[in-house]
N, C-alpha and C positions, 0 to 999 in steps of 0.2 A: 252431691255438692250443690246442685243449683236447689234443690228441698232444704237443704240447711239455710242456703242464702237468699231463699223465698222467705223460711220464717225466722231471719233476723231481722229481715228488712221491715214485714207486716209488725214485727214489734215494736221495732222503733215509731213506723208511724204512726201506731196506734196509740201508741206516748205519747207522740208531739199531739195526736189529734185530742188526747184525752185532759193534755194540760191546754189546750185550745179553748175545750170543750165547757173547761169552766168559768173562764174567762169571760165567756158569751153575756150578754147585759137579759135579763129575766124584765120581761112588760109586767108587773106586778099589779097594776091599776085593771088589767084584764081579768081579775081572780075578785074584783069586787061586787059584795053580791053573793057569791057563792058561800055554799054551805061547808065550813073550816077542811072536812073529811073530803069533799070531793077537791079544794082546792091543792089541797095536799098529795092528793094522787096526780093531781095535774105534774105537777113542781116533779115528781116521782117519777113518772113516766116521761115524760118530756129531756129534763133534765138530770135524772140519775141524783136525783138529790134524797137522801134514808133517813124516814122519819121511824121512829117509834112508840106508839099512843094507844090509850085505851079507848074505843070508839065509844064507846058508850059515855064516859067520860067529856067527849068532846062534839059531842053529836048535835049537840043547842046551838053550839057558838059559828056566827055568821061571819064571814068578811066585810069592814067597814068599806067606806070609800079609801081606796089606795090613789095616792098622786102618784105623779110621775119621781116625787121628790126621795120616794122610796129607791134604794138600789141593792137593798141585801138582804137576808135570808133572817137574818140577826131584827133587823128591824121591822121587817113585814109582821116576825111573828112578836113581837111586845106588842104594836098595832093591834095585831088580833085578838093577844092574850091579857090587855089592860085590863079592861072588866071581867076578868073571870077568874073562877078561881083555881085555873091551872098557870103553872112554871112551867121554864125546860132549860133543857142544858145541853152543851152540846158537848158530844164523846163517842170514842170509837166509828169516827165519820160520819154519827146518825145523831139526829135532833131526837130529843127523847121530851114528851112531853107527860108533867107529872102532876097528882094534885099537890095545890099547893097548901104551906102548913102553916098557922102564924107563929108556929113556935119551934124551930127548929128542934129534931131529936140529939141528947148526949150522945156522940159515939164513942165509943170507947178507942183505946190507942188501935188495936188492931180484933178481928173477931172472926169468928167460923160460921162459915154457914153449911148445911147438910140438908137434902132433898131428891127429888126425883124426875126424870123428864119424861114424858109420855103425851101419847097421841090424845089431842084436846076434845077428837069424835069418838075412838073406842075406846079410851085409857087403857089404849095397850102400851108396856113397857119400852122404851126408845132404848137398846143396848149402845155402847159406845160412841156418844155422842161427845159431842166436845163443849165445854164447857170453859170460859178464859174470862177473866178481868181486865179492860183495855185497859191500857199505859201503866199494867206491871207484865210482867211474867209467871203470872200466878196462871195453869191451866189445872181441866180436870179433866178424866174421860171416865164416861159410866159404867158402871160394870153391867154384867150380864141383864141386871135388874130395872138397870134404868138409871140407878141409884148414886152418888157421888157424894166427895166431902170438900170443901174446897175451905184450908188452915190459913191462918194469918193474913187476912184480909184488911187490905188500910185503911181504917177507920174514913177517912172520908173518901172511899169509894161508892161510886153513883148509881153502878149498876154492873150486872154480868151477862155475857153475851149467849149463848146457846148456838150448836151449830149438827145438823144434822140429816144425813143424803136423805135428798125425796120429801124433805121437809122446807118451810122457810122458814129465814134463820128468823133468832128472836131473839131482843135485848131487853132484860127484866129491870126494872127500877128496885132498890135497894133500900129505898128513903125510908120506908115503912114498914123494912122487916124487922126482927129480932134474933137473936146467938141463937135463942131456943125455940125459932122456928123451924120447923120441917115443912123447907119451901117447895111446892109443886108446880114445876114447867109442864105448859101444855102446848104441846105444839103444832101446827096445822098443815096437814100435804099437802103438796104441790097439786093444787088444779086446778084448769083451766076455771071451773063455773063460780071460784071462791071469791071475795074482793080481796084486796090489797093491801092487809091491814097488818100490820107491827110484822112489816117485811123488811130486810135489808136490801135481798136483792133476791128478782122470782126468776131465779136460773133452773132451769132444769139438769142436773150434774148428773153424768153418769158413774163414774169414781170418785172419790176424793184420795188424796193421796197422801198417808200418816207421815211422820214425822220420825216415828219409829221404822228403821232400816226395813226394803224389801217387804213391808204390808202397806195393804191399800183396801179402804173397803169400795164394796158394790150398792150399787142401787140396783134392786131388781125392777124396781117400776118404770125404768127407761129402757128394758130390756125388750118392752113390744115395741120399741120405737124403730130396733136395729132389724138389719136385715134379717129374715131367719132362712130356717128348712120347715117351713109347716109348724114349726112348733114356737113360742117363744120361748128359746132355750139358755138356761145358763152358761150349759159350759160353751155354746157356740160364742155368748156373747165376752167371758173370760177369755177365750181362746184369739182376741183382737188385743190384747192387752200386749207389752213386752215381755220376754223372758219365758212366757207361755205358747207351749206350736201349736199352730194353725193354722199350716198354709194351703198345704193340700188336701182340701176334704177334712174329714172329723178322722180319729183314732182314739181307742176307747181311752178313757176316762183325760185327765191335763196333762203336760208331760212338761215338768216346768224346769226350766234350767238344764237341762242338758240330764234330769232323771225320767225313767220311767214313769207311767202313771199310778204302778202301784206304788212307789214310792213316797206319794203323799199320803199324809193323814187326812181322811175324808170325814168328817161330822155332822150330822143331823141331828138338832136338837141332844147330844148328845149319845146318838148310834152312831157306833163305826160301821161306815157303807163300805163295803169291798165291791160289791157290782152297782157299780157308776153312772150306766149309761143306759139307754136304750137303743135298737134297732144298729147292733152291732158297732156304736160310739159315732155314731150320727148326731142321736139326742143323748141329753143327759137326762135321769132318773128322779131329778126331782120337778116336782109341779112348781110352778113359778107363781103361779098363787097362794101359796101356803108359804113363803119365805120373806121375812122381816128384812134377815141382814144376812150380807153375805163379808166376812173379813178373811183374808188372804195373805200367809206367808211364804214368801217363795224363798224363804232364804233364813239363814241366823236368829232361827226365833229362839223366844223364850223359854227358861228352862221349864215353864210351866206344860210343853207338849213334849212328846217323846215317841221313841218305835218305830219313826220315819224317818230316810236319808236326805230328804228332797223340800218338800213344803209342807203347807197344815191348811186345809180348807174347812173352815169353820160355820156352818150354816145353822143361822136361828129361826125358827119358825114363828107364823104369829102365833098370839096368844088366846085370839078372838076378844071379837065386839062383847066390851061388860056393860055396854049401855041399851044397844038396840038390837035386835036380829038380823041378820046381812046374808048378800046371798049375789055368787055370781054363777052366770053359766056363762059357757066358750065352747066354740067351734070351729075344728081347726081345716083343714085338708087333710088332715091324719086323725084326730080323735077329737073327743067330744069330754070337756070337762066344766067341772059342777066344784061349788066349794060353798060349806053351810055355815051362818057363827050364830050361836045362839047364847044370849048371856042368862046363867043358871041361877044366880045371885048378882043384883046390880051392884057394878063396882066392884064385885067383888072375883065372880068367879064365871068363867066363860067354857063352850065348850065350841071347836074348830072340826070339821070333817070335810075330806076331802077327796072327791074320786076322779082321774083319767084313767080314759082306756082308748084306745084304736079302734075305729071302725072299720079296721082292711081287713077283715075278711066277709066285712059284708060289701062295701063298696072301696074300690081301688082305684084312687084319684091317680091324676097325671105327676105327682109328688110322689105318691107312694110307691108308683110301678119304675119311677125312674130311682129312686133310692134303690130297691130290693134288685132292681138288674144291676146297676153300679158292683152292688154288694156281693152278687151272685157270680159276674163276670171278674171280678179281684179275686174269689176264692177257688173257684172250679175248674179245675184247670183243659184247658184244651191245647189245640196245635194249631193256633191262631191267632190271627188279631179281631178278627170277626167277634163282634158282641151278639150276645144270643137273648133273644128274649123269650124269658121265661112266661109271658103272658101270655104267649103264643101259640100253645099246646092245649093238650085239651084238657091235663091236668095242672091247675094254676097252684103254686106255692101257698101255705094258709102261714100267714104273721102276727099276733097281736102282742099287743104291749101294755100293760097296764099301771097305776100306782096308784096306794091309796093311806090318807094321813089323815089322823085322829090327834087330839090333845085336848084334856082337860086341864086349864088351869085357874090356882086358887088361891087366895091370900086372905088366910087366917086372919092375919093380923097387918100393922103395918109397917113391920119387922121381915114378917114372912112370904115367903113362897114358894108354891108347891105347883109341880106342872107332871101329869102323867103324859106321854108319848107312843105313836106306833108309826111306824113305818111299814109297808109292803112297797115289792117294786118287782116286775115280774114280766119274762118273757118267752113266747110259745111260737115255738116254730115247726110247721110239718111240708117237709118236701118231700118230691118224686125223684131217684136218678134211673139214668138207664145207660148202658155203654155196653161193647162188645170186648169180647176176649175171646183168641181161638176159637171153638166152634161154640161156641158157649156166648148167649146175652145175660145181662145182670141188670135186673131193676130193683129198684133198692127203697124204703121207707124210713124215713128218719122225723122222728118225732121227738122235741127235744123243749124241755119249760126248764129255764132259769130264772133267777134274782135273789133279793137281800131281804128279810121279815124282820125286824127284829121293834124295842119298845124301849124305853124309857123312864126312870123316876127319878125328879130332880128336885131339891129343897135345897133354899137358899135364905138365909138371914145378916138383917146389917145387925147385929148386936147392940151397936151403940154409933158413935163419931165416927169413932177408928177402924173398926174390926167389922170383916166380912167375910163369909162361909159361903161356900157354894159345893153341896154334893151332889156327886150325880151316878147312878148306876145304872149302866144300858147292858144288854143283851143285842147281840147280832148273830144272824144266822143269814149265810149263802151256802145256796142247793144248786144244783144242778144235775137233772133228771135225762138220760137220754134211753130213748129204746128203738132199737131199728132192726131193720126185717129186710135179709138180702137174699132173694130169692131168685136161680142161674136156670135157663131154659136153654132147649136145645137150637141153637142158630135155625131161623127161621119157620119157629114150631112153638107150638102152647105146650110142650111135652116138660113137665119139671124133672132137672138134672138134681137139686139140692135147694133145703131150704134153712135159713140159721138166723135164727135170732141173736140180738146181742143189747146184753142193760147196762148202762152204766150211773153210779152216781157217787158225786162228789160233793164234800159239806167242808164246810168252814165255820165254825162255832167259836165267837169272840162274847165273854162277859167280862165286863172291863167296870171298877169301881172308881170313880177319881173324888175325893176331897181339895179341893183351894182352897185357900184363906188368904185374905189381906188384909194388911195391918197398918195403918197411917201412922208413923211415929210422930213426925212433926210436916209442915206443911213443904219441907225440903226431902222425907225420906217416907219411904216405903216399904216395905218387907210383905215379901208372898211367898208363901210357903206350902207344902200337901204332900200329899199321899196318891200314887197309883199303882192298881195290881188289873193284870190280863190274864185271864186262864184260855186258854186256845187250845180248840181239841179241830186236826184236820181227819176228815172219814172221807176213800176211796175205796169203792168196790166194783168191780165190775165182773160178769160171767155169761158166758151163752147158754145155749141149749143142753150142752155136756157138763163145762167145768167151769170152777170159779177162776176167773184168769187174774184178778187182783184183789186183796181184802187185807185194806192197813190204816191204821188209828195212830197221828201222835199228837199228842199231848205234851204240853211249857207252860211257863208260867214265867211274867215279864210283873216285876214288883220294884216299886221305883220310890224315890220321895227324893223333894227338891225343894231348893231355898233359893229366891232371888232379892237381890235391896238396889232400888230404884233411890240413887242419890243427885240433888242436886250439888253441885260447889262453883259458887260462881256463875255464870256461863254455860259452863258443863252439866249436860245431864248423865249419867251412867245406871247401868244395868249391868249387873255381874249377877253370877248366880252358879249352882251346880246342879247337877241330875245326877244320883247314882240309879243306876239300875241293875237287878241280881238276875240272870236268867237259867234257869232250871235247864233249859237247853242242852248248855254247854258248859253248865254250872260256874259261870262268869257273872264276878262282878263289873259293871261298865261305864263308867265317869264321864258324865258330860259336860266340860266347864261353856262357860254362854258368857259372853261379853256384846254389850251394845253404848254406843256411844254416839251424840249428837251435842254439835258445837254451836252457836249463831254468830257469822261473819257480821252479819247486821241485821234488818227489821228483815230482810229479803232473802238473804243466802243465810243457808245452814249447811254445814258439812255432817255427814251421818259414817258410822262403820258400825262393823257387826263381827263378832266370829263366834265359830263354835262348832262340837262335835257330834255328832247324830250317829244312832247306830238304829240298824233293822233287821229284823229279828224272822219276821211274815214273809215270803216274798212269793211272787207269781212269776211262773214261769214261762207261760205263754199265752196269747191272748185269744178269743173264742174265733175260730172259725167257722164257717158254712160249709168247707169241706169235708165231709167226713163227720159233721158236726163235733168236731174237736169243741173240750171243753177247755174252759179258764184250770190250770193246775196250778193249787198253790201248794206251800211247805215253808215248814219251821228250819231252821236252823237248827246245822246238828252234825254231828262226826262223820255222821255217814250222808247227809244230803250237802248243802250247800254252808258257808262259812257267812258268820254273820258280816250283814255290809257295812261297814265304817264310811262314812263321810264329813273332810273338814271343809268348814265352810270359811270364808275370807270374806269380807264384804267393806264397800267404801267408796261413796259419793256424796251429791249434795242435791240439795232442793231450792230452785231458786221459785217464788212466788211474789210479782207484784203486778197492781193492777190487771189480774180476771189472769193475770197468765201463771202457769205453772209449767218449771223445767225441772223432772230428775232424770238424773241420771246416775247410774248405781254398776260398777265395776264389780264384778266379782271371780274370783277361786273357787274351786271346787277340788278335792283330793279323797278320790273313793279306792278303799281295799274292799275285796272280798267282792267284787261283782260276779256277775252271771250272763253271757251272750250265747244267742244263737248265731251262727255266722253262717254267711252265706245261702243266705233266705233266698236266693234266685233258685234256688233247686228245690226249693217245697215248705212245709210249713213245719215250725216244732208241736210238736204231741203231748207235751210233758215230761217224756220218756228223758230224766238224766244224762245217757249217755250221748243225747245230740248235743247237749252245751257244753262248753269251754265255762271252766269253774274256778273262781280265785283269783281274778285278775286284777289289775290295776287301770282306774281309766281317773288322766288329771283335764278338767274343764276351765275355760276361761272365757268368759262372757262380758257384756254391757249390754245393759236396756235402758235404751234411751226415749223418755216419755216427757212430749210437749202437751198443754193442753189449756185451751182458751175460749172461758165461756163467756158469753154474750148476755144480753138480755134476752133474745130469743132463737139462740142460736148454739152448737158447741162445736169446737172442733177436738180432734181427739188426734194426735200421730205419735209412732214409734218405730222405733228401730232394734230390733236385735242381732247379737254380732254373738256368734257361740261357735268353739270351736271343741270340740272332743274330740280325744286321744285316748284307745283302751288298749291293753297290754297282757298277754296270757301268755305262759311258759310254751315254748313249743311253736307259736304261731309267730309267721310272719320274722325268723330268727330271732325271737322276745324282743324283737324292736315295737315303740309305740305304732301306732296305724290308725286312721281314723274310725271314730264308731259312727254304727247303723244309725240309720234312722233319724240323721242330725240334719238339719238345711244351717248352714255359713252364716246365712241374711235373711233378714227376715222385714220388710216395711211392711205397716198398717195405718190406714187413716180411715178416720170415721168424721162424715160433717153430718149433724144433725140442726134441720130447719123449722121454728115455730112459725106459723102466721095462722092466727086465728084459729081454727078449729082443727086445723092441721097441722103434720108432721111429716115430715120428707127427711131422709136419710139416705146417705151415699156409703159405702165402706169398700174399700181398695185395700188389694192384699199384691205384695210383691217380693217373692222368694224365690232363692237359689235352690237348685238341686239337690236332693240325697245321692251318699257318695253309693256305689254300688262295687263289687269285682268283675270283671269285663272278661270274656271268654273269648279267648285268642284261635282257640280252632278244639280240631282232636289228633292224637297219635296211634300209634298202633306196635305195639311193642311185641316182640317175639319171645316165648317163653322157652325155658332151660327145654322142656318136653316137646318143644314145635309147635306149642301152641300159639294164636294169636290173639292179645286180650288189648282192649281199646281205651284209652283212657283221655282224659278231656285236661286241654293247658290252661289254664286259667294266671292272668295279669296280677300286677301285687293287688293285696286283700284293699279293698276300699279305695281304691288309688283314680276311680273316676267317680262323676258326679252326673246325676241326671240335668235336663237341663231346667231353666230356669222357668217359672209360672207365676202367672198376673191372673187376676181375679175379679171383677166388678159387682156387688150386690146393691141393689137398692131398695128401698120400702119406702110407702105413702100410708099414712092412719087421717080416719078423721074420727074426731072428737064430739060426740051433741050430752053435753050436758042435760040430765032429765031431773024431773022436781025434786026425785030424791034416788039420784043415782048417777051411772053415765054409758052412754051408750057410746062402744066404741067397732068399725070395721076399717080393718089393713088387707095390703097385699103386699108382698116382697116377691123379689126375682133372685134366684140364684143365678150365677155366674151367667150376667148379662149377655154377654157377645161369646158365649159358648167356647170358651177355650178349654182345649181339653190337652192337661199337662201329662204325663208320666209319673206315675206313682211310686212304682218301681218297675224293674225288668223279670221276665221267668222264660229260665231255660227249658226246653223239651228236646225230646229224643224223636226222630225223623227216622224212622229203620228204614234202608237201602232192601232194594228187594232180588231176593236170589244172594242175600247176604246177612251172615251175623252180624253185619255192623251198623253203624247209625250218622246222620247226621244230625247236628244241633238247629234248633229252631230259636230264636226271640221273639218272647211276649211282649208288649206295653201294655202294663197296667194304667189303664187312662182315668183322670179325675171325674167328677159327677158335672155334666154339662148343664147348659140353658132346663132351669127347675122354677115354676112357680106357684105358688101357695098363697092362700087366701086364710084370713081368721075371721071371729066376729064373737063381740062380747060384751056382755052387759052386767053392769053389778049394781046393785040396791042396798 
């Protein structure tokens, strides 16, 4: 309550301060003399006042003598602009300065314009940018290509604005174009060493936040800014967002809304990623310098995606430099990475390579040794609380991790584009165990390489005005290779009792074809339309030294096509659409209807909803662990495995935005059939093995994420709040009454402040979450059987019915910035979890055998979060 009544209060003042602010009387006579550009930057930086101009343009023109007689903005510049032969106008809150014409051009009643937006130094394609005509409600956002058509435009319209993360924005003058122009925005990044030209405002934004229900895109480039773990990571920095967990520690892949993590749709340049993460979902698997854009549905999307119950993570990569060669290297406290762009054809065709890999197994920093114990002490179980270090011994654990991206991309024409893709992402692990049993020791080797390989071929064409094509056909492959060697000696002797090998390996094979199209009817409707087919073939085998203990192949096939029409009326924007999908599976056909809706209260408040119906088809059933080096097991839906999982979604808030502030907030429903739980994870880990999970059930979700956020001129703040309650329901458990599900925290706060001054950057981020629910172990019994026997059995409290307690988090990070003649050189450090608190992750039961007895006592583990971690980076690019 006092966080709420902290940031109404800083808003309001911020208002009053801001309508203060321009009130303030401007010395104008002090700007005489100076050359037009720098005085403009003065007026800019002082006063927040948005010019828009061509420098070259206006490069000559001096400031005369200003008196004191001047007092406005309006007059200083005629003074300026008398003898020359530029105008301006003022619109969309920015002075926009233009040459002038002596003959006005005809415009016609209303006209079209169509072009492209793209990076002014690579001309690489800017994907979903936004694009708007001040003082209508004309907008446009780009498609994959950069590319946009913006219908019925008001003849004397002055100009259109451009808006795009990690970019500064930029407002084009219109005076000079033409219908049957194909206009080209070029737009320029955020950075520090650049000047301050045809800027609105040089905010450094880490999100923006759509307008379209539950997505919001990322900027990756303010992702070395946030705390990290040694890496600058994606999903760590998603994982601060609302509606996404991340309170305690990492967990493999996003877990958004109250689904799983496999439940989202994960994409790379179009490959479906099944393995996510790195270093057990500590890191995530993509390299953060090979990524353009990152856009995000946590909810009610479009019927354009499909196959997932939960969200759709959408990741574009760049395209590379078609102008110069470029080239960065990075060094982390965990690995070492490189990234090449070399333009093949100028302008035209580029080629991107890129390699990480871990250096721990040649050198093992204070980052890495404190990761892999966290990692090893959560999975291994013992009969204590005592953390054990693995470094300690005289056989040290071998870890590495690597990933490596490739892309050719090309354009024929300027119609076309053709982009080839690869992805690898891959992870290798060799441990030692040793433990006693009876008179018998067991040391054990486990040597285990996973990840994701898979490629890409994507072509895309605007045709014309209206009409756009986008095909894409990826291939994905996840492996998972394990072979270990358990060899049992005679209690305290080098004498071998037994030795057995055992292989295992598991594949996941996704080639997936997708067709889009879009079709601009008129400048109020839309029509998207496609095609998509999945062939999935999953292969498990495993066998020792004697026999094969598992050998199975299934194969489906998920074939879809959908239609969505994006209408204005009024006011009202709408999106309706349907997905059918046929599954081979289960030999079902599967109707998705999709409705999204967004209102405007006024310039400031917009009201948004969403619904619709997801089904998932893939699903995974448990996640990788160190013990026993258990694999990720996935499986199809099927009569005889698991029931496909249906999820309706409900969605419905509003976005308020004025002056640098942004409030949404977004309520949602959630109503999943056909789930799948493991229950009661205090007693060990699931295997994959079907018969540990509870199959079919019912689990209904209801959330809010509430996200404030307030940028600065050199400054950002970021907070949230999530409130998520789940309830899951299986025949047979718990009396078929609801009971809370695994793995849920209640509350979730996040706040992120990020500070510019000069060559540096300073960032805070605080996390503060309630417990996971867990089932509480009341004691044990001992019950006497019909024969006299006596067998022991454990009471256990209702299912989920308490909660772990509650954990606070502090990370912070410093970078500094030195611009070089033609590059920049950048070194950060971050701290994880500042003041070392170490929360409970969850609890693990053990068995205490009484001696001189069949029976046992119960032990409790705490599983503790990863404490006081710090990492250093260093990076330079050309």
């Amino acid at each position: 309550m006092r966080i709420l009544a902290f940031v109404v209060c800083f808003f309001v003042l911020d208002t009053c301060w801001s309508q203060i602010s321009e009130q303030d009387s401007i010395e104008f006579q002090e700007l005489s003399g100076l050359n037009l550009i720098e005085a403009l930057k003065y007026l800019d930086r002082n006063y927040e006042i948005k010019f828009s101009y061509n420098p070259d343009a206006v490069k000559d023109i001096v400031v005369p003598e200003i008196t004191d007689s001047v007092y406005s903005i309006d007059v200083f510049l005629k003074i300026c602009l008398r003898s020359s032969k530029i105008d301006y106008e003022y619109t969309a809150d920015t002075y926009i300065l233009y040459p002038r014409q002596s003959q006005p051009p005809l415009k016609k009643k209303t006209f079209t314009i169509s072009g492209q937006v793209i990076d002014k130094n690579t001309r690489e394609s800017l994907p979903f940018a936004s694009i708007a005509v001040p003082s209508t409600k004309l907008t446009a956002t780009t498609n994959t290509d950069g590319k946009f058509t913006l219908m019925n435009i008001p003849g004397d319209t002055l100009a259109v604005q451009i808006n795009y993360l990690g970019y500064m924005p930029l407002i084009i003058t219109l005076r000079d174009k033409t219908s049957d122009e194909i206009l080209i925005f070029e737009m320029i990044p955020q950075q520090r060493n650049l000047p301050s030209i045809q800027v609105i405002a040089n905010i450094q934004q880490l999100i923006d936040i759509n307008s379209i229900p539950s997505q919001f895109t990322f900027n990756p480039a303010q992702i070395s800014n946030l705390p990290n773990l040694g890496e600058n990571d994606v999903f760590s920095a998603l994982r601060r967002l609302p509606g996404i967990r991340g309170g305690l520690d990492a967990s493999s892949g996003l877990k958004i809304r109250g689904g799983a993590s496999d439940h989202n749709l994960v994409m790379f340049d179009g490959i479906t990623v099944y393995h996510v993460d790195h270093f057990y979902g500590f890191l995530s698997a993509f390299n953060t310098n090979v990524i353009k854009n990152i856009q995000i549905d946590k909810g009610g999307y479009s019927a354009k995606y499909g196959g997932r119950a939960s969200g759709v993570v959408n990741i574009t990569g760049i395209d590379g430099n078609k102008i110069n060669p470029g080239l960065i290297a990075e060094v982390t406290t965990l690995s070492a990475n490189v990234r090449a762009e070399l333009p093949i054809v100028p302008n035209k065709a580029s080629l991107v390579f890129a390699y990480r890999r871990s250096f721990t197994d040649v050198f093992q920093s204070t980052t890495y040794k404190n990761l892999f114990n966290n990692i090893f002490n959560s999975s291994i179980p013992t009969t204590d609380n005592n953390t054990i270090d693995v470094f300690g011994g005289s056989q040290e654990p071998r870890y590495v991790f690597s990933d490596l991206n490739a892309k050719v991309n090309f354009m024929p024409s300027a119609k076309d584009v053709i982009s080839l893709s690869y992805y690898q992402g891959s992870d290798d692990v060799k441990i030692n165990f040793e433990g006693s049993r009876e008179s018998l020791t067991r040391k054990a080797v486990d040597d285990t390489n996973w990840g994701t390989r898979g490629g890409s071929l994507k072509w895309s064409r605007k045709w014309n005005k209206r009409f756009f094509t986008y095909a894409n056909y990826g291939v994905s492959l996840y492996k998972s290779d394990l072979q270990a060697e358990d060899s049992y000696f005679f209690m305290n002797s080098d004498t071998l009792f037994s030795r057995i090998f055992y292989m295992q390996q598991n594949k996941v094979n996704d080639n997936t074809l997708r067709l889009d199209n879009t079709f601009e009817i008129n400048s109020e409707t839309r029509l998207d339309f496609g095609y998509w087919n999945s062939d999935y073939e999953i292969t498990v085998q495993a066998q020792n030294q004697n026999i094969i203990v598992q050998d199975s192949i299934s194969k489906a096939r998920l074939q879809a096509v959908y239609g969505e029409l994006n209408r204005e009326i009024g006011k009202w924007n709408l999106s309706g659409g349907l997905r059918a999908s046929y599954y081979t599976g289960t030999d079902e056909l599967l109707l998705e209807p999709r409705l999204s809706v967004t209102y405007p209260l006024s310039d400031a408040l917009e009201l948004k909803g969403a619904y619709g119906i997801f089904h998932q088809i893939i699903r995974r059933l448990n996640e990788r662990s160190l013990y026993l080096s258990i694999p990720e097991t996935w499986t199809l839906s099927g009569n005889k495995t698991v029931p496909i999982l249906t999820s309706n979604h409900y969605i419905l808030g509003f976005l308020y935005a004025k002056n640098n502030w942004q409030f949404d907030v977004e309520g949602y429903h959630k109503y999943e059939s056909g789930t799948v739980d493991f229950l009661l994870p205090e007693f060990g880990f699931a295997t994959g093995d079907l018969n540990q999970f509870n199959i079919g059930g019912n689990r209904k979700i209801l959330g809010l994420d509430v996200l404030v956020k307030r940028s600065f001129r050199n400054q950002n703040v970021l907070l949230n709040y999530t409130f998520l309650d789940s309830q899951s329901k299986y025949k047979g458990v718990n009396n078929d009454a609801y009971f809370r599900s695994s793995g849920i925290s209640a509350h979730e706060f996040n706040a992120v402040y990020n500070f510019e001054v000069k060559r540096w950057d300073f960032s805070i981020a605080f996390v503060l979450s309630s417990g996971e629910p867990y089932t509480p172990v009341l004691g044990t019994f001992v019950v006497t059987l019909p024969n006299g026997d006596e067998q022991q059995f454990v009471s256990l409290g209702a299912l989920n019915s308490e909660r772990l307690d509650w954990y606070n988090r502090m990370d912070i990070a410093v970078n500094y910035t030195v611009p070089l003649k033609k590059g920049v050189f950048q070194v950060g450090a971050s701290i994880y979890n500042v003041y070392n608190n170490l929360g409970i992750k969850y609890i693990d039961y053990y068995q205490i055998p009484d001696d001189g007895s069949d029976f046992y006592s119960l032990g409790q583990r705490d599983i503790l979060s990863l404490g006081f971690t710090p990492s250093l980076f260093l990076k330079v690019k050309f």
